[in-house]
N, C-alpha and C positions, 0 to 999 in steps of 0.2 A: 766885126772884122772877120773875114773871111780867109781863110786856109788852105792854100792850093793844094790840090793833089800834087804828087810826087810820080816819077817812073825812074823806074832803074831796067836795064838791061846788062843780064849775065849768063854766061856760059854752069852748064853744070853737069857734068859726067861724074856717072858712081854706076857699081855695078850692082846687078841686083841682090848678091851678097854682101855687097855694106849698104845697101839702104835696107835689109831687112828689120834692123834695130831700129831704124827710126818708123818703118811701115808698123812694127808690132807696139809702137807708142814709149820703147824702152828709153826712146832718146827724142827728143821734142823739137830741138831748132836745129836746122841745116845751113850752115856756114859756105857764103859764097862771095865771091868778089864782082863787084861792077865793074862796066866798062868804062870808069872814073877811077879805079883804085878802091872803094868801097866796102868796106869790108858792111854784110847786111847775114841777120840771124833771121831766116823765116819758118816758120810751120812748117813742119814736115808733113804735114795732114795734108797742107795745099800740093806739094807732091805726087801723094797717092794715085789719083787718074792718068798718069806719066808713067807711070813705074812694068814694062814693059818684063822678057826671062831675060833680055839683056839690059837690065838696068834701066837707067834714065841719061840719056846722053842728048841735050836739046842744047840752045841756045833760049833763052825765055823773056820775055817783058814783062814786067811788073809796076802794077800803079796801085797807091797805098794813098788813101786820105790823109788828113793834115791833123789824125790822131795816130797812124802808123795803123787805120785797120787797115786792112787788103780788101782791093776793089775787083781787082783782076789779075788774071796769073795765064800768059798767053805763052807757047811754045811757037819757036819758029824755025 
């Protein structure tokens, strides 16, 4: 039996002073809401390439296999 992929789509602004704790590894999951209501804990690692002097302010898609690993992590 096979396992669909999953996508979620969420907004996420933080500035680049609070994401410093999670870019230096101090803090691991970054709490955000779907555009369902969703509450989803992701890697802050997957982050990092985003993280701009003014923070991370994107809207993003996210599609996660049907073990919850992450496939892709797209900004739009």
């Amino acid at each position: 039996m096979s396992v669909q992929n999953r996508q979620f789509q969420f907004p996420l602004n933080i500035s680049y002073q609070e994401f410093l704790p999670y870019y230096r590894g101090e803090v691991n999951k970054v709490e955000v809401v779907d555009s369902k209501g969703q509450t989803l804990w992701v890697n802050a690692k997957h982050f990092r390439p985003f993280l701009t002097s003014n923070g991370i302010r994107a809207y993003f898609c996210m599609t996660i296999d049907g073990q919850g690993n992450l496939i892709s992590l797209k900004k739009y």
